[in-house]
N, C-alpha and C positions, 0 to 999 in steps of 0.2 A: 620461151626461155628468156628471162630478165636479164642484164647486163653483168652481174657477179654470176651468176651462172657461166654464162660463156667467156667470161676473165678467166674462174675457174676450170675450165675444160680447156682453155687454152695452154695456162700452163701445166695442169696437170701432164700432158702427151710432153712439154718437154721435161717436167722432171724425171718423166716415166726413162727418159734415152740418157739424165744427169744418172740416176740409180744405177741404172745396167752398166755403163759406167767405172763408176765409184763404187760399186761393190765387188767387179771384177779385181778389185786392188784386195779391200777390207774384206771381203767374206769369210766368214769362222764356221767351219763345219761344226764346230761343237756350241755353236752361238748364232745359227743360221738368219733367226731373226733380232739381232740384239744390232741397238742402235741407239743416240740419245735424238728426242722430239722436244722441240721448243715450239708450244705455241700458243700463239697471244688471240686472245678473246677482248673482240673490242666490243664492252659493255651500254657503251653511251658515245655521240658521234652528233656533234653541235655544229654547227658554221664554220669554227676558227678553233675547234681542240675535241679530242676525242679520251676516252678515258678507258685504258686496256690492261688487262690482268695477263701478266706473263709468265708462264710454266713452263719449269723444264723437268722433261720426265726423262729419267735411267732405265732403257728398256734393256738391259745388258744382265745377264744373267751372271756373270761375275769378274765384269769392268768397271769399278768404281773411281770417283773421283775423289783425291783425298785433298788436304790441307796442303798448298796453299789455294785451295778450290777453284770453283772456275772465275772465267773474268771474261763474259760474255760481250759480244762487240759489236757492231752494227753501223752502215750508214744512210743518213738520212736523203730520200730522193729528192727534197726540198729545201723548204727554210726552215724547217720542223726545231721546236726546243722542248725541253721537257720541264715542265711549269711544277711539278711535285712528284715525288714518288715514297713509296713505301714499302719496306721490306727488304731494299736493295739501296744503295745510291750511286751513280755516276763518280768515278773516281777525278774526274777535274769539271769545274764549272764553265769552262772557257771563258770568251769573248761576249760578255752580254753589255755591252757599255749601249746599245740600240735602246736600252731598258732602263727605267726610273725606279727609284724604291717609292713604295712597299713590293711593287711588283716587279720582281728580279725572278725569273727561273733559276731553276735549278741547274740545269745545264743546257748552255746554248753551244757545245760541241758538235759538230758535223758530222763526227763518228765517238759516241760515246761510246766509254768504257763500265760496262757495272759489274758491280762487283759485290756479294752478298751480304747481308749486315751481320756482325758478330752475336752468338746468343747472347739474351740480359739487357739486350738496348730497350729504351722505354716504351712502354705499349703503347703510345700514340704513332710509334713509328713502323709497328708489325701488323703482319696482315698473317693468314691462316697460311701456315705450311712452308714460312721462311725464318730467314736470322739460324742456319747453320754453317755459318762461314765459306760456305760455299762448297763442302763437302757434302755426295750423293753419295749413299750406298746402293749398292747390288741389290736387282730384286728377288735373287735367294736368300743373302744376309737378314735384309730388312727392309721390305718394301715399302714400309711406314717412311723410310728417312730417304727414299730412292727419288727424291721430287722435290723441288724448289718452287716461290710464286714470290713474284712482286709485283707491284701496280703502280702505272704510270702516268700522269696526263700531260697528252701531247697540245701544242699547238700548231697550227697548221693554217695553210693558206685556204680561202673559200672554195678555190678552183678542185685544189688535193681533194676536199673535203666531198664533195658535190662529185665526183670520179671514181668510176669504178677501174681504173683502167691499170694494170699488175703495177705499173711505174709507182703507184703511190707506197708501195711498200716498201720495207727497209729493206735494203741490199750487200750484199757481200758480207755475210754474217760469219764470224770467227765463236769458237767457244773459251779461245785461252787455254787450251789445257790440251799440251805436247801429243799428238797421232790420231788429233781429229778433225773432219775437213767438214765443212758445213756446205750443203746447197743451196739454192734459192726459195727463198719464201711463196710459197703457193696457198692458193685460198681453197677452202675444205669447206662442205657443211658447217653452218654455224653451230657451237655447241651447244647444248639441252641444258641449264639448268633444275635443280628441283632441293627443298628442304622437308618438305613432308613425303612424297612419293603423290599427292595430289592434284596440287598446281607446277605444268614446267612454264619453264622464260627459258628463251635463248639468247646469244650473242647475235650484235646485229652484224658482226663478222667473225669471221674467225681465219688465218690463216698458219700453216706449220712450218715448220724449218727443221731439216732434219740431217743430222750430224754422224758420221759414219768414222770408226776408230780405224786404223795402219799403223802396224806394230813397227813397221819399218821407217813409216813417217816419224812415228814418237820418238824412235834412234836407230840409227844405220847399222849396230851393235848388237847383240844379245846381251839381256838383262840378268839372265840367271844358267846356272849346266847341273848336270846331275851327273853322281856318282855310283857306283855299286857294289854291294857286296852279302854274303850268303856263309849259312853255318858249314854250307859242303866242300867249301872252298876259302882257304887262306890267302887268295890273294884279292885286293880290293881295288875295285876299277877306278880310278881317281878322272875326274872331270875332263874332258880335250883339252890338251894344249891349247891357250892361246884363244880359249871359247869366246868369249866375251872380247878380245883384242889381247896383243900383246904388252909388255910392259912400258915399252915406250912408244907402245900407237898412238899416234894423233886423237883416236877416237875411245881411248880407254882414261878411265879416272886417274888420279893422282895416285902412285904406287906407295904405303907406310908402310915401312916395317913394324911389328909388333913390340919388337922391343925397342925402337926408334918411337914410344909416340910422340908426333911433333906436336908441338904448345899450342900452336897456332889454332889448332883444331878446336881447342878449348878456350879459344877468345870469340866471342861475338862478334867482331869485327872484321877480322881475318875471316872467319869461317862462313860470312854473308860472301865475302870477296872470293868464293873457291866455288866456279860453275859446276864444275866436272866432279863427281865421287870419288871421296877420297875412300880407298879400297884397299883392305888387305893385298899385301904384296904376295901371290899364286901365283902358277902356272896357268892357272883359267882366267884371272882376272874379272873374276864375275861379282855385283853388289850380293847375290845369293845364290847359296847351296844348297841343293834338294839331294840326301842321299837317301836309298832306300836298301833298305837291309834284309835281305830274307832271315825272319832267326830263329824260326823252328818250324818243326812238321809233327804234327799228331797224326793220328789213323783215317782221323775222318775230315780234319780242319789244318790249317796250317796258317802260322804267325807274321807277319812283317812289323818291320819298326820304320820309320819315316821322318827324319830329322831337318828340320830346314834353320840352315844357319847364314844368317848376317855379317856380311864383309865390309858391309859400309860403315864408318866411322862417322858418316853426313846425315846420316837418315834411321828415324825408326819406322817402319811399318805398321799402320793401324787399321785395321779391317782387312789386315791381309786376307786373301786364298788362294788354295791351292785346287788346280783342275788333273786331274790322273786319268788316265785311259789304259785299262787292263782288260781280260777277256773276264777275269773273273772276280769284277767289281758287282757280277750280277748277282753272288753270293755273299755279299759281305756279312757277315752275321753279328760282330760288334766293332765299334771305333768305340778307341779308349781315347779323352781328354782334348777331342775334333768335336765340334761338330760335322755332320757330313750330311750329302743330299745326291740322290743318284742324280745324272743328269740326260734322261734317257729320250733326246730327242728324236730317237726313229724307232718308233715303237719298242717292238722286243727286245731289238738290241743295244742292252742295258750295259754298255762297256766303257761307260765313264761317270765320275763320280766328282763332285764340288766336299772339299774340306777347308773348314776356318773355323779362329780362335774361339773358344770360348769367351763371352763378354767377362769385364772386370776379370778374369783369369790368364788368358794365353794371347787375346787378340791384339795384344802391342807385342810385335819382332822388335826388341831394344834393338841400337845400335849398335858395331863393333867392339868389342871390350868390356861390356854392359852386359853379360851373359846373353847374347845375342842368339839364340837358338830356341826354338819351340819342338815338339815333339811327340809322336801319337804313335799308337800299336794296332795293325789292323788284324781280326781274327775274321779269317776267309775260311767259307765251306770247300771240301775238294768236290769237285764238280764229275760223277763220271763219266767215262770218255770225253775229260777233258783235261783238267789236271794235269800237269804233267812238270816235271825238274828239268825235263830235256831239254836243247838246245836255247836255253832261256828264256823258255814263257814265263817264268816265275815275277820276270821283270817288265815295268810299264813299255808301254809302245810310245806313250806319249806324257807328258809334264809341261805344266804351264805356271806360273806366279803372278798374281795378280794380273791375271789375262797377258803376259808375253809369254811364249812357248821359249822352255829350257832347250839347252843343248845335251842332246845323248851320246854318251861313248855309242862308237860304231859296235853293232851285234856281234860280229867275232872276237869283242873284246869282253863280253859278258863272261861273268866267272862259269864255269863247266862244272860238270857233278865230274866227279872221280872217273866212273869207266868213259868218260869223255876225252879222259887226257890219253896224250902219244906214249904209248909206249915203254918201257924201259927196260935198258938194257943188259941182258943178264952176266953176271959174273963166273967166270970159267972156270977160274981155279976154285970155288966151292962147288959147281954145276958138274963139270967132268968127274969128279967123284964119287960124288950120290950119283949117278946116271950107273957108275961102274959097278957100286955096291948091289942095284935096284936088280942090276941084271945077272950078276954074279948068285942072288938070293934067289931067282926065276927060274936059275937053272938047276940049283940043289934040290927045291917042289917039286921040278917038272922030271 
């Protein structure tokens, strides 16, 4: 066994006790293996610089990374600078005063910051499968756009270079992008190349980084609640108080009233200078609204409507979705103006489903004020012996937006079909009479 062999097997056993871990926190039963992998294939590996193509893959079945994208971070075990790159760039140069022109890196930072190059930049500066501002989509969305790449060349000292030993790799890796914690870089099998399927090449290293989401880490908060309501029943279960925080919590967005809208929001300047969401004034205080509406029942199929609406005045939503867990998502028989995808990670049972926008159509949630609302009909098969209006199966067990899980009214707050309700109580002075007549007629027959 050669020396990156057993580098490799050494840290392998500790990332194995980092995972168990870090996934005790992040684990998504409906995303059991969803994770984002970064890793770098180092291509070419000289004396004093080595030349490495960096990827980062969205293993995440529907957590994406939107605009203002990630801002990947790293530092270096050594004296290391990075002499070129492409597809990305290091957002500061540092301290390179050590260095004479022509030959000036590009960044002689300690812990650089990169950050992805905007589409349209010039093709001398892109390489294959980057320049998306730093935006991954889902690999149900689109797993074309689910992956980043840039390429680096480092320089490095002869000792680094000449060493197998874990120390030389970059350490304390960040992804920039709010509820994800990254571990330490470990070295893998070198990757296989190939362009025909005849000849492969590999890397002459390869090592992965791999990044685990926490919904709690991203905010102490919930981001979204659900509401409810049904053709059988007039009353409409409106979201928890206080779901998302109250109005003057410390951890909740800036409260607007609607017919107050403040200016401010509408300046660029001001509206860079406002952390926090500025959020329709509710009683939920949530940036979205997920209602679901039971709104009809045929013989063999029955209707739902599905409205999700925008409370933020800060933000629009792009590549939103939506994740829903129902028993009888395994019947869906059409979605109107969704996309959808069942998501049926334990075999048979098939009780949760991925919906999002239509491209060019629905996949922007505008902001507040902006008709902020998207909207779909789902027509469900009735399942025998299953089906049922009773005690509110009608209604999801679970809701999620862009992978945080909403807040649900508690179950005895679900609207009731009719012979569900208490009681009522009869009136005497019409009851004692018809009783009187009823028996008065029983005796003249009899």
């Amino acid at each position: 066994m050669d020396a990156s062999s057993e580098a490799f097997h050494g840290v392998s056993s500790s990332f194995g006790f980092w995972v168990c871990c870090i996934r005790s926190d992040a684990y998504d039963t409906m995303d059991p293996h969803g994770n984002i992998t970064i890793k770098w294939d180092v291509m070419e590996w000289h004396d004093d610089r080595y030349t490495a193509v960096v990827t980062i893959y969205n293993y995440q079945l529907y957590r994406h990374i939107d605009s203002p994208g990630w801002r990947y971070e790293w530092a270096w075990p050594g004296k290391e600078v990075i002499w070129n790159m492409w597809g990305a760039e290091a957002t500061e140069q540092g301290n390179c005063s050590e260095y004479r022109a022509p030959n000036i890196p590009h960044s002689c930072e300690k812990r650089p910051v990169i950050v992805d190059l905007l589409p349209g930049v010039p093709y001398n500066q892109q390489v294959k499968n980057c320049c998306k501002g730093g935006v991954l989509s889902t690999l149900t969305q689109d797993p074309t756009s689910s992956a980043a790449t840039f390429q680096l060349d480092v320089g490095t000292s002869a000792a680094a270079a000449n060493s197998t030993d874990t120390s030389v790799l970059p350490q304390n890796h960040t992804l920039g992008v709010p509820g994800y914690t990254c571990g330490p870089a470990f070295f893998v099998p070198p990757t296989r190349f190939t362009s025909d399927g005849r000849r492969f090449t590999r890397a002459v290293k390869t090592w992965n980084v791999t990044c685990m989401y926490s919904q709690y880490l991203a905010s102490p908060a919930p981001k979204c609640c659900v509401s409810l309501s049904s053709f059988y029943n007039t009353s409409i279960v409106q979201c928890p108080i206080c779901s998302c925080g109250c109005r003057k919590s410390p951890s909740t967005g800036h409260c607007v009233k609607d017919e107050h809208f403040p200016s401010l929001i509408q300046m660029p300047n001001e509206r860079a200078a406002l952390t926090k969401p500025a959020v329709l004034c509710t009683n939920h205080m949530c940036p979205i609204r997920v209602h679901w509406h039971v709104k009809l029942s045929y013989t063999t199929h029955w209707r739902v409507k599905v409205t999700i609406t925008n409370f933020n005045y800060l933000q629009n939503y792009s590549e939103w979705n939506l994740v829903i867990q129902h028993p009888n998502l395994q019947s869906v028989n059409q979605v109107f103006s969704f996309n959808y995808s069942p998501l049926n990670q334990y075999g048979p049972n098939n009780d949760t489903g991925m919906f999002w926008g239509i491209k060019y159509y629905n996949d922007m949630l505008l902001q507040a004020g902006k008709l902020g609302n998207v909207q779909t009909e789902i027509l469900l098969k009735k399942d025998p012996g299953l089906f049922t209006f009773n005690e509110g199966w009608a209604f999801p067990r679970r809701i999620s937006f862009n992978g945080d899980e909403c807040v649900m009214p508690p179950p005895d707050d679900f609207p009731r079909l009719p012979n569900g309700s208490p009681p009522q109580r009869c009136n005497n002075k019409i009851m004692l009479p018809m009783i009187t007549i009823i028996f008065i007629l029983l005796m003249l027959f009899l």
